[in-house]
PARO-456125 format. One record per residue: x negated, z, y of N, C-alpha, C in turn. Coordinates in steps of 0.02 Angstrom, whole numbers, plus 50000, padded with zeros to 5 digits. Example, Ala and Ser with C-alpha at 12.3 -4.5 7.8 and 13.67 -1.06 7.14 Angstrom:
REM residues 2
+-------+-------+-------+-------+-------+-------+-------+-------+-------+
:   n_u :   n_w :   n_v :  ca_u :  ca_w :  ca_v :   c_u :   c_w :   c_v :
+-------+-------+-------+-------+-------+-------+-------+-------+-------+
: 49340 : 50390 : 49716 : 49385 : 50390 : 49775 : 49340 : 50390 : 49835 :
: 49358 : 50354 : 49888 : 49316 : 50357 : 49947 : 49355 : 50394 : 50002 :
+-------+-------+-------+-------+-------+-------+-------+-------+-------+
END
This chain:
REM residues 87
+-------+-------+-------+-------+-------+-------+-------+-------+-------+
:   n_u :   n_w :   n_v :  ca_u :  ca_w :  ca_v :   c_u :   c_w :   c_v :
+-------+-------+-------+-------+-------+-------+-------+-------+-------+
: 49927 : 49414 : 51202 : 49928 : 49452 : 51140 : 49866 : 49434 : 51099 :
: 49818 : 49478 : 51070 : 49771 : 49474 : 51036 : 49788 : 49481 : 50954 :
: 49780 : 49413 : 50928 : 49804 : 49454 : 50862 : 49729 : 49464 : 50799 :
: 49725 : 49532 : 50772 : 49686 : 49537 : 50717 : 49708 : 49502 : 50668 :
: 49685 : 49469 : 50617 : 49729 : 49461 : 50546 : 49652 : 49505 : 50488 :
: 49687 : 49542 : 50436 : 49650 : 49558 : 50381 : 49656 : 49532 : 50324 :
: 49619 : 49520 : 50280 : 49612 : 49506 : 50228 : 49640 : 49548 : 50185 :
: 49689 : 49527 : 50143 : 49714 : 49583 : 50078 : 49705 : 49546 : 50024 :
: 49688 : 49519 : 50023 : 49655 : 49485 : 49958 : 49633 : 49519 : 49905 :
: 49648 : 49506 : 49848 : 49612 : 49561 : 49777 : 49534 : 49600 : 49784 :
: 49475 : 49532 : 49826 : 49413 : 49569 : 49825 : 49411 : 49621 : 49893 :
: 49448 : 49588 : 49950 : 49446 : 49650 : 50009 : 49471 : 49707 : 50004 :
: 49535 : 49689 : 49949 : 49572 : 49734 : 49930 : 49528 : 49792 : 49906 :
: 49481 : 49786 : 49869 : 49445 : 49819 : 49804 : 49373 : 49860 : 49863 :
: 49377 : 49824 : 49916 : 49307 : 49833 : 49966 : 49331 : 49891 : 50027 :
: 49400 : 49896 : 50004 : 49442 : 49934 : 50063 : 49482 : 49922 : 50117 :
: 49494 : 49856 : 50106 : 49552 : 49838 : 50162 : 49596 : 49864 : 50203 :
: 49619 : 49889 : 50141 : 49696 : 49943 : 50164 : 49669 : 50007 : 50224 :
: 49595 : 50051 : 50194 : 49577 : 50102 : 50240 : 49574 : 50061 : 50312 :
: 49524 : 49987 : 50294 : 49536 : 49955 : 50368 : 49579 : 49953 : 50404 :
: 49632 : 49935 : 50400 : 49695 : 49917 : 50414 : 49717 : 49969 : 50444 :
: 49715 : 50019 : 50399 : 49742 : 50091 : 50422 : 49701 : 50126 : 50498 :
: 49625 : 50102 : 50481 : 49611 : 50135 : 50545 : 49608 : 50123 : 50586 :
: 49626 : 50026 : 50610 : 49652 : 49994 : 50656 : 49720 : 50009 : 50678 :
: 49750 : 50027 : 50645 : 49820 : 50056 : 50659 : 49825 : 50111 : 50709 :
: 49819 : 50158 : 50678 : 49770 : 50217 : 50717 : 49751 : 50198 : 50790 :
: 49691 : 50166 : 50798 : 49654 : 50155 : 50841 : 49695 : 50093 : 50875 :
: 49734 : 50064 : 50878 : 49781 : 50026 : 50922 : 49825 : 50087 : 50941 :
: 49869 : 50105 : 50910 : 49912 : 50161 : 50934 : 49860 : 50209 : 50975 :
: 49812 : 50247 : 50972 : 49749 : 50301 : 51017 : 49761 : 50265 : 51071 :
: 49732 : 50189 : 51079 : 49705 : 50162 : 51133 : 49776 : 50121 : 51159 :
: 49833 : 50145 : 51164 : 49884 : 50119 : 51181 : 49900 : 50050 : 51207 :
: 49890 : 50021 : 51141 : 49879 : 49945 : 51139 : 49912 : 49881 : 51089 :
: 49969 : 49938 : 51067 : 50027 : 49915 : 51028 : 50068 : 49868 : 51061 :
: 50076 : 49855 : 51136 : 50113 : 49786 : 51172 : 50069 : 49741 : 51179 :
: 49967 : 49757 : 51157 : 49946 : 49667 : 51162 : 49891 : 49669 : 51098 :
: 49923 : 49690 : 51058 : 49870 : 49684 : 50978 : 49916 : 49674 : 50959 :
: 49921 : 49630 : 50891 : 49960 : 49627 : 50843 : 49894 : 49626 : 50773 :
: 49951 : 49639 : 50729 : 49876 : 49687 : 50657 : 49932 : 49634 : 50613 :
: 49894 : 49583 : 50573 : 49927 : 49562 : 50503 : 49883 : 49556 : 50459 :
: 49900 : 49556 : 50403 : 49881 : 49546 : 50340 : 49885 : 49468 : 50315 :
: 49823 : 49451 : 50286 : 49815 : 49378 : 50253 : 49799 : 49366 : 50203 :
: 49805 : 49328 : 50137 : 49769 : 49339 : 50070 : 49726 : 49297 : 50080 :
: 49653 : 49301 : 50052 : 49615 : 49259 : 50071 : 49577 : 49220 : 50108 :
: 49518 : 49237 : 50162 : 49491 : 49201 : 50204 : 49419 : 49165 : 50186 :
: 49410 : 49142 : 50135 : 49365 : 49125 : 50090 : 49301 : 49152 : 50089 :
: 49292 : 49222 : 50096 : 49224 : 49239 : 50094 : 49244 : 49297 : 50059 :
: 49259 : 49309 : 49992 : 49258 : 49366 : 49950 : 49220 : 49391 : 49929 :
: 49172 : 49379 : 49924 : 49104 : 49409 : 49910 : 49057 : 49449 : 49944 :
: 49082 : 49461 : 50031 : 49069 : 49484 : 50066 : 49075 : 49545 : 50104 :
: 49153 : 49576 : 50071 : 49175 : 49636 : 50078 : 49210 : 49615 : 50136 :
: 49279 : 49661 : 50150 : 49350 : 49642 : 50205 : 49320 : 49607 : 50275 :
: 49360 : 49537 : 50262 : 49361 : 49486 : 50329 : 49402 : 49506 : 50377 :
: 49385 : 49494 : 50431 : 49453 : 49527 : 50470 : 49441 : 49455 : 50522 :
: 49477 : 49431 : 50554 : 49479 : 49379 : 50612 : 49512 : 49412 : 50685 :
: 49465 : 49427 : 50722 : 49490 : 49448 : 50779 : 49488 : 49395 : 50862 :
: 49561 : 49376 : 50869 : 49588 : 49309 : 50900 : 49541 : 49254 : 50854 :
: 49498 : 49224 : 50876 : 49489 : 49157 : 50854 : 49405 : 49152 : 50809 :
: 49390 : 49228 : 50819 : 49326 : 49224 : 50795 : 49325 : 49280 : 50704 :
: 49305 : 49264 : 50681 : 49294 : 49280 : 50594 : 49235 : 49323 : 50573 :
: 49258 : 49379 : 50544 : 49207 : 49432 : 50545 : 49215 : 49438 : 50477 :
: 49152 : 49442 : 50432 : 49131 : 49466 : 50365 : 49087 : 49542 : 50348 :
: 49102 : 49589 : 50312 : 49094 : 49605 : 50260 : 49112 : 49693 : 50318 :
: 49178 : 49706 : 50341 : 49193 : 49758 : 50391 : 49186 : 49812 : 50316 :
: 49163 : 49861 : 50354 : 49210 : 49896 : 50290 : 49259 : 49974 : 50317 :
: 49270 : 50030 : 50280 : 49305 : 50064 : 50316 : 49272 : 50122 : 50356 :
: 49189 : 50127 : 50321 : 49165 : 50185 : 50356 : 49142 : 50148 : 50407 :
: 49128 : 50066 : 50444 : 49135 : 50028 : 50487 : 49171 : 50026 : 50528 :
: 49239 : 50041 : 50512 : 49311 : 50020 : 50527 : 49296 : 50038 : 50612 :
: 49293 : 50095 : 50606 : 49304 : 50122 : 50713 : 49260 : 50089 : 50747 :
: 49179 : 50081 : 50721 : 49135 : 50061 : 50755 : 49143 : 49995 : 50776 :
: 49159 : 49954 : 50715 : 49198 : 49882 : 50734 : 49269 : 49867 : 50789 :
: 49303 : 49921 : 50791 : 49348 : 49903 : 50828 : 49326 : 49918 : 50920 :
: 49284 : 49951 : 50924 : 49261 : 49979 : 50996 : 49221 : 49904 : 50990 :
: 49183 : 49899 : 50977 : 49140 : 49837 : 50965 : 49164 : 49772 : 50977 :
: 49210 : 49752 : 50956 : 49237 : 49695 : 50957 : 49290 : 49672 : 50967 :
: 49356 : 49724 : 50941 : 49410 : 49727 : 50955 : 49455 : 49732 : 51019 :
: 49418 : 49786 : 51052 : 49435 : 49836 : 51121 : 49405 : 49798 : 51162 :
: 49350 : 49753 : 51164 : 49341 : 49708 : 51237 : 49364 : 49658 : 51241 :
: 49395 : 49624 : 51155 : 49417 : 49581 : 51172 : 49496 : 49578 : 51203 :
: 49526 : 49669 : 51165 : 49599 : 49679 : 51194 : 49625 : 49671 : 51284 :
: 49545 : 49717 : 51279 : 49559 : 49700 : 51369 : 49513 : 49644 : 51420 :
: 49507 : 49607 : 51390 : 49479 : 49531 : 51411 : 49539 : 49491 : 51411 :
: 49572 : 49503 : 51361 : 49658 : 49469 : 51349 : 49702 : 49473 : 51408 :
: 49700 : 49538 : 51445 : 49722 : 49586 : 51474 : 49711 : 49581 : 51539 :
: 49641 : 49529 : 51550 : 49617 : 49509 : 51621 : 49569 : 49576 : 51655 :
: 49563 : 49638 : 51614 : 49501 : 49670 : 51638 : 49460 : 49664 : 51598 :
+-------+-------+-------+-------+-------+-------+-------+-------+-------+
END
């Protein structure tokens, strides 16, 4: 299981989090990948100044934002889903 965690924190909050969130949602459900992603929410990953953190498995990404959101998830998300996955 790969898990994302996002930042909902007041400043990610304010940077767009929630659209993030949302279009990871989306794009787990598209790429039928709801039995090895898991998507949570975190307050705070100490880089607020940077615009929405997101941590995908063990590595920490700064300043995603939502018109980002898809390009980041093909990018980083999706090889690491199916690297998890053993392809």
């Amino acid at each position: 299981m790969l898990t994302i965690v996002i930042c909902v924190g007041s400043s990610c909050h304010v940077h767009g989090s929630d659209e993030v969130a949302e279009m990871f949602e989306r794009l787990i459900e598209k790429e039928q990948l709801s039995d090895q992603v898991e998507l949570i929410g975190a307050f705070c990953m100490d880089a607020c100044s940077m615009g929405v953190s997101v941590r995908v498995g063990d590595e920490v990404f700064r300043g995603v934002r939502p018109e980002t959101a898809e390009a980041f998830f093909y990018d980083q998300v999706l090889p690491q889903a199916n690297q998890a996955l053993g392809g």
